[in-house]
N, C-alpha and C positions, 0 to 999 in steps of 0.2 A: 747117231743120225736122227734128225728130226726134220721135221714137216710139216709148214706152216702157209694158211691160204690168209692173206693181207685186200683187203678192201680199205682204197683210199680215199674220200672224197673230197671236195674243193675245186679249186682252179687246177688241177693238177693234167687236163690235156690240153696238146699244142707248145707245152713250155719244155716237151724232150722227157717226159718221165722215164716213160717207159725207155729209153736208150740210155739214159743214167742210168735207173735201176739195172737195166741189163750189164752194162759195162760192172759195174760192181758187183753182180752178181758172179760174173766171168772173173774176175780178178780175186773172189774170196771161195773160188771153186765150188760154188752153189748152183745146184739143176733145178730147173723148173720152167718158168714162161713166164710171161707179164702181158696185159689187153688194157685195152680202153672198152669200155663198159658202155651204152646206150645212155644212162641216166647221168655220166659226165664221171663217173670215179673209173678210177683203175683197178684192177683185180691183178694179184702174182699167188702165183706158189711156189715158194721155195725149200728147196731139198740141200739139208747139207750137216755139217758137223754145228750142233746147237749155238756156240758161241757167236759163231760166224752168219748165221743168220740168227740168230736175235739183235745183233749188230745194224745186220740191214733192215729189220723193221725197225731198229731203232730210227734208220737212215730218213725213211719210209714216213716219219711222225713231222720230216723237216723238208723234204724234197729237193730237187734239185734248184738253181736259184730261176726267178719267176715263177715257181707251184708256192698256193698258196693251200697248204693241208688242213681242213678242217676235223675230220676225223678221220680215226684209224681202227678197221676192223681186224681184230685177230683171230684164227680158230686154228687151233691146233688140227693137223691131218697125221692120217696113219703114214708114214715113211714108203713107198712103192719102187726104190730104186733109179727114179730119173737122173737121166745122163744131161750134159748140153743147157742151154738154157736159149728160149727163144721168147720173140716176141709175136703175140698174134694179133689179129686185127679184130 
């Protein structure tokens, strides 16, 4: 299990990130959340078996189609058990 917080910036709100992200994140059994940020990026944390989310930050580097990704922050996080995976505002 690992745990990973992702900062994404670009054109990346309004084009559906965050409910891409989420949908895959739901479909590769990974906990955590996903926001839109003030300064225009998006922020996730994702919790799950390391394959499968280093997958989705891979996801993360390309976005869904209209995000235009210019960078991608990674920082590894301590694992804390997250269930679910939501989106917040």
């Amino acid at each position: 299990m690992i745990s990973k917080r992702v900062i994404v910036s670009g054109f990346v709100q309004g084009v559906g990130f965050r409910y891409s992200l989420a949908g895959r994140a739901e479909a590769r059994d990974i906990a955590g959340w996903v926001r839109n940020r003030p300064d225009g990026s998006v922020e996730a944390l994702l919790e799950g078996v390391g394959a499968e989310v280093e997958a989705l930050v891979d996801w993360c580097r390309v976005g869904p189609r209209g995000a235009r990704v210019d960078r991608v922050e990674v920082y590894d996080q301590q694992a804390s058990g997250l269930r679910g995976f939501t989106i917040t505002v």
